[in-house]
C-alpha positions as CSV (number, residue, x, y, z in Angstrom):
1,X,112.2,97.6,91.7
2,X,114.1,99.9,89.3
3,X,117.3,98.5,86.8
4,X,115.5,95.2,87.3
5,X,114.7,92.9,84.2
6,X,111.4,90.7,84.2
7,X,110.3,88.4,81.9
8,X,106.7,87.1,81.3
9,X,105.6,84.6,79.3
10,X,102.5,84.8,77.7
11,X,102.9,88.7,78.3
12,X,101.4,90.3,75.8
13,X,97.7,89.8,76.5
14,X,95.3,89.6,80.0
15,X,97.7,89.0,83.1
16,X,100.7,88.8,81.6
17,X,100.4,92.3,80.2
18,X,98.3,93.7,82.9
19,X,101.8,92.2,85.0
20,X,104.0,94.3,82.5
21,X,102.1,97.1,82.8
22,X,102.6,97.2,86.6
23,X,106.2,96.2,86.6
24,X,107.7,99.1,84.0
25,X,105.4,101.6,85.6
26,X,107.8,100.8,88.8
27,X,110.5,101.1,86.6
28,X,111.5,97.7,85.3
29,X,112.9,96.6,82.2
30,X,110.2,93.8,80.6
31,X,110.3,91.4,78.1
32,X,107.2,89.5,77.3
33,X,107.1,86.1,75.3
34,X,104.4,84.9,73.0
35,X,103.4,83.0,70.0
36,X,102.1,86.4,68.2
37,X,104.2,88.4,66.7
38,X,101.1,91.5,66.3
39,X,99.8,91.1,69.3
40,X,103.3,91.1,70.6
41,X,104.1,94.3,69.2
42,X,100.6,96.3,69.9
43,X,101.2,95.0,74.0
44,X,104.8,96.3,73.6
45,X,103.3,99.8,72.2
46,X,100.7,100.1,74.7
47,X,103.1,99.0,77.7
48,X,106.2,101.4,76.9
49,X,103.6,104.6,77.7
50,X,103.7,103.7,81.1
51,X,107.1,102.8,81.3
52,X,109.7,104.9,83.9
53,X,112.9,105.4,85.1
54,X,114.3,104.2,81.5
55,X,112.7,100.5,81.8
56,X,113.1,99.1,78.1
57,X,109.8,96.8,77.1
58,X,110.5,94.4,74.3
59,X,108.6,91.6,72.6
60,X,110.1,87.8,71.8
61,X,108.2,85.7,69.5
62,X,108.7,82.0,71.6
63,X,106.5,79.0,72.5
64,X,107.2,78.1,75.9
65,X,107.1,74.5,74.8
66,X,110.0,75.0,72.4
67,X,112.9,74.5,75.2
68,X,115.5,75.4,72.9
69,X,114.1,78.6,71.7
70,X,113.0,79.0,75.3
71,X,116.6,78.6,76.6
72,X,118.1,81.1,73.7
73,X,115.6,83.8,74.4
74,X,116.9,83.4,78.2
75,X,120.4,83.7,76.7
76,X,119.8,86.7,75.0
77,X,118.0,88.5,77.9
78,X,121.0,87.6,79.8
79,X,123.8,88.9,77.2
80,X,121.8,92.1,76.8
81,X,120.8,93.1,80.1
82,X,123.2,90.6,82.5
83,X,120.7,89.0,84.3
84,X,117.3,88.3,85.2
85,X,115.5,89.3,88.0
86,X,112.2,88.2,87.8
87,X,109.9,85.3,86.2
88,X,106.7,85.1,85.4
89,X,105.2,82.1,83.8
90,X,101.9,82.9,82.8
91,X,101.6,81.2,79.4
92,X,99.0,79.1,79.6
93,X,96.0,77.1,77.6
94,X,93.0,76.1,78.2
95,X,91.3,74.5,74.9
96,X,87.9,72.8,76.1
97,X,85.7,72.0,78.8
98,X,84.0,69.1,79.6
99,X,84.1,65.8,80.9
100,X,87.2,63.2,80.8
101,X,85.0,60.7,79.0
102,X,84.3,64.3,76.1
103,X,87.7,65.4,76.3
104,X,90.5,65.1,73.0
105,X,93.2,63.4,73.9
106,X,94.8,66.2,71.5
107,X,93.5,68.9,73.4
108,X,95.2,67.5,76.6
109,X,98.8,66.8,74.9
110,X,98.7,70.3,74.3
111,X,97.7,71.9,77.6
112,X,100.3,69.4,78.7
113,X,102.7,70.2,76.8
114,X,102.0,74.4,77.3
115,X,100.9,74.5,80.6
116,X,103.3,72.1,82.4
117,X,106.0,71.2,80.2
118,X,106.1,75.1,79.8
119,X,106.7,75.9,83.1
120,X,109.2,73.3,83.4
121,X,111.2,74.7,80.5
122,X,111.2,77.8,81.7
123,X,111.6,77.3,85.4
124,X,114.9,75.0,84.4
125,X,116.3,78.2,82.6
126,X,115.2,80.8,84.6
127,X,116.4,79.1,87.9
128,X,120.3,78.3,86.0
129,X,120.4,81.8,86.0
130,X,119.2,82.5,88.8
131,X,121.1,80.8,91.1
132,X,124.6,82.2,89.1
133,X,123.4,85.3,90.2
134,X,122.5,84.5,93.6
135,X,119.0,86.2,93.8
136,X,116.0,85.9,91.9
137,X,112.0,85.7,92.4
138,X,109.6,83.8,90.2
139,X,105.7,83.4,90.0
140,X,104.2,80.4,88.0
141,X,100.6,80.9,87.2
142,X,98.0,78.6,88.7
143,X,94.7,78.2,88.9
144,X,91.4,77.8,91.4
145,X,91.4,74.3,89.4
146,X,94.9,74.0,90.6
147,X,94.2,73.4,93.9
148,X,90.5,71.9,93.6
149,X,88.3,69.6,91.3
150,X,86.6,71.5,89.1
151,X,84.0,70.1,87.1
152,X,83.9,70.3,83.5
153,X,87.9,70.5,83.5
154,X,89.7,67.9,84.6
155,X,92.4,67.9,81.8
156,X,93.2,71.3,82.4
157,X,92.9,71.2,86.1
158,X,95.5,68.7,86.3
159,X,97.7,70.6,84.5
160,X,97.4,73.6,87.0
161,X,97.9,71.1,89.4
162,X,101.2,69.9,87.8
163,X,102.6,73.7,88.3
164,X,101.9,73.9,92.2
165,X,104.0,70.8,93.0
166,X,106.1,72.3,90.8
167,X,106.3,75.5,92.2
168,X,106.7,74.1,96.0
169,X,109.2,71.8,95.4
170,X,111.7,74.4,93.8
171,X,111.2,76.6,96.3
172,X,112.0,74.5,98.6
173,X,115.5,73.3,96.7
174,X,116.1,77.0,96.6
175,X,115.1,78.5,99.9
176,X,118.9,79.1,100.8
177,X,120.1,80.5,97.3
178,X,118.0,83.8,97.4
179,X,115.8,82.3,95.0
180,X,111.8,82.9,95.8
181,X,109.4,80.3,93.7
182,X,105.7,81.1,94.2
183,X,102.5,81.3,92.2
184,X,99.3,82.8,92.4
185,X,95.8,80.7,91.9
186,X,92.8,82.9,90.3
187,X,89.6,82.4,90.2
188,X,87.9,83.1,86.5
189,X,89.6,86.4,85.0
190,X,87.8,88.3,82.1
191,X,90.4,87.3,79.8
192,X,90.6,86.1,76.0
193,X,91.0,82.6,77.3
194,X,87.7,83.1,78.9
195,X,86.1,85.0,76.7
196,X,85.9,82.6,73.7
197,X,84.6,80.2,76.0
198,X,81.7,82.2,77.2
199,X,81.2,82.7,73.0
200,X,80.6,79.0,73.1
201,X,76.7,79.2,74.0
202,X,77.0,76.3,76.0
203,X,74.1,77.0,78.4
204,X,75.8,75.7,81.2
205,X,79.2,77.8,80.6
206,X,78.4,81.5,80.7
207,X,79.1,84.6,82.7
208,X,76.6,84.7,85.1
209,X,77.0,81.1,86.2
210,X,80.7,81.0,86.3
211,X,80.5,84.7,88.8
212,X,77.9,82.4,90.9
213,X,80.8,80.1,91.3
214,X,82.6,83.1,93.2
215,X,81.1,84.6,96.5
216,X,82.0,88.1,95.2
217,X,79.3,87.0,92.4
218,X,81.6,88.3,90.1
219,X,84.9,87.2,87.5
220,X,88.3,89.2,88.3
221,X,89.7,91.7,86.3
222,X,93.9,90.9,85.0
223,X,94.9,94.0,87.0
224,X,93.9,93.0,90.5
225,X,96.2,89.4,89.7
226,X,98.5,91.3,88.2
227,X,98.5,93.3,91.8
228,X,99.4,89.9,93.5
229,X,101.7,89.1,91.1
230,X,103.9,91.9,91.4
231,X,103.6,91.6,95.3
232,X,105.0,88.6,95.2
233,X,108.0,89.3,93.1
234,X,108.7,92.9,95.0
235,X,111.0,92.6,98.2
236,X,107.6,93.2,100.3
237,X,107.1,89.4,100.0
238,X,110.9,88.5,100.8
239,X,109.7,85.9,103.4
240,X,107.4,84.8,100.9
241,X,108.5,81.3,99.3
242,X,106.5,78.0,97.8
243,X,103.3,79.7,98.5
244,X,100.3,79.8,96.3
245,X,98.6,82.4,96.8
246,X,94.4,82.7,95.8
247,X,93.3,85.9,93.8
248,X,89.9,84.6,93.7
249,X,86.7,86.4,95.4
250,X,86.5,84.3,98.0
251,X,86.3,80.9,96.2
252,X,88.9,78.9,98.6
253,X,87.0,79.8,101.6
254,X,83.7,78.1,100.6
């Protein structure tokens, strides 16, 4: 994977940066996207220690649902380093749980406009320059609640549901072009998403019974999606294309 250039939105905290970690430990240059400009830099300190074979790591202050700040910070990857090799689109929200009937109709607009228009954005950019190059591999973050009806998250789940038919139907307009489009679907991951929602103290929303929901009894860690992740954007998965693939403890096979 050396003197290849990755960018990951939503890098600089839980999967994304457990993803950049990974990737410049193998020797590739990263650039992670976020909204926080501190966080951004701390992820961008902690990440360049493991980073080899002179893979730069660099932070971009962007909101994936800003397309033309999403489509400049493309731009400038591209004028820097010449091209982009890898994608991952891991930005993502998830700003309640509950019912349809309890949910904002706030709250959705803005998973909507994050977690699908997001993608979109950045799949639409990443894929122009992708298919000038001729090669390219991206992963779009999904979700256990992108393939199944999860209660308590409707809103959100049809978001994650958005970025599969997403994700399938690009790869399929791109099969020929050297262009892989896949995703990956986890199960609950101890990350900051989760994390304030288990501070809710909603009695029915906490760590045991969301591990209960999984037959490894347990939530997943960022690295071990992170593992999957990079799998899928390494040359070991080059017959790989418009799958989605479950990091999840076994919650798909129930």
């Amino acid at each position: 994977m050396s003197n290849q250039v990755a960018l990951i939105t939503g890098g600089a905290t839980g999967i994304g940066k457990a993803t950049a970690m990974k990737l410049a430990a193998r020797g590739v240059t990263v650039i992670m996207s976020g909204r926080r400009a501190d966080v951004g830099e701390a992820a961008v300190a902690e990440v360049s220690t493991v980073a080899r074979d002179g893979a730069q790591v660099r932070f971009v202050q962007n909101d994936v649902a800003d397309e033309a700040a999403l489509k400049s910070m493309i731009d400038g990857i591209v004028d820097e380093f010449g091209r982009l090799d890898m994608a991952v689109n891991n930005a993502g929200l998830s700003n309640e749980t509950g019912t349809l009937l309890q949910s904002s109709s706030d709250n959705y607009r803005a998973m909507v406009d994050t977690n699908v228009m997001g993608v979109y954005f950045s799949m639409k950019h990443e894929l122009a320059q992708m298919v000038k190059q001729g090669s390219g591999s991206i992963v779009n973050l999904a979700s256990i609640a992108g393939l199944n009806g999860i209660a308590w998250a409707g809103p959100y789940g049809s978001t994650k549901h958005a970025v599969v038919g997403l994700t399938k139907s690009s790869a399929l307009d791109h099969a020929t072009q050297g262009i892989r489009v896949n995703g990956v679907a986890p199960g609950a991951v101890k990350t900051d998403i989760i994390a304030a929602q288990l501070e809710g103290g909603d009695p029915n929303y906490n760590e045991a019974s969301i591990s209960a929901m999984h037959p490894m009894n347990r939530l997943g860690r960022p690295e071990e999606v992170a593992n999957a992740i990079c799998w899928l954007l390494s040359d070991e998965a080059s017959f790989v294309t418009g799958h989605i693939l479950n990091v999840d403890g076994g919650f798909q096979a129930k």
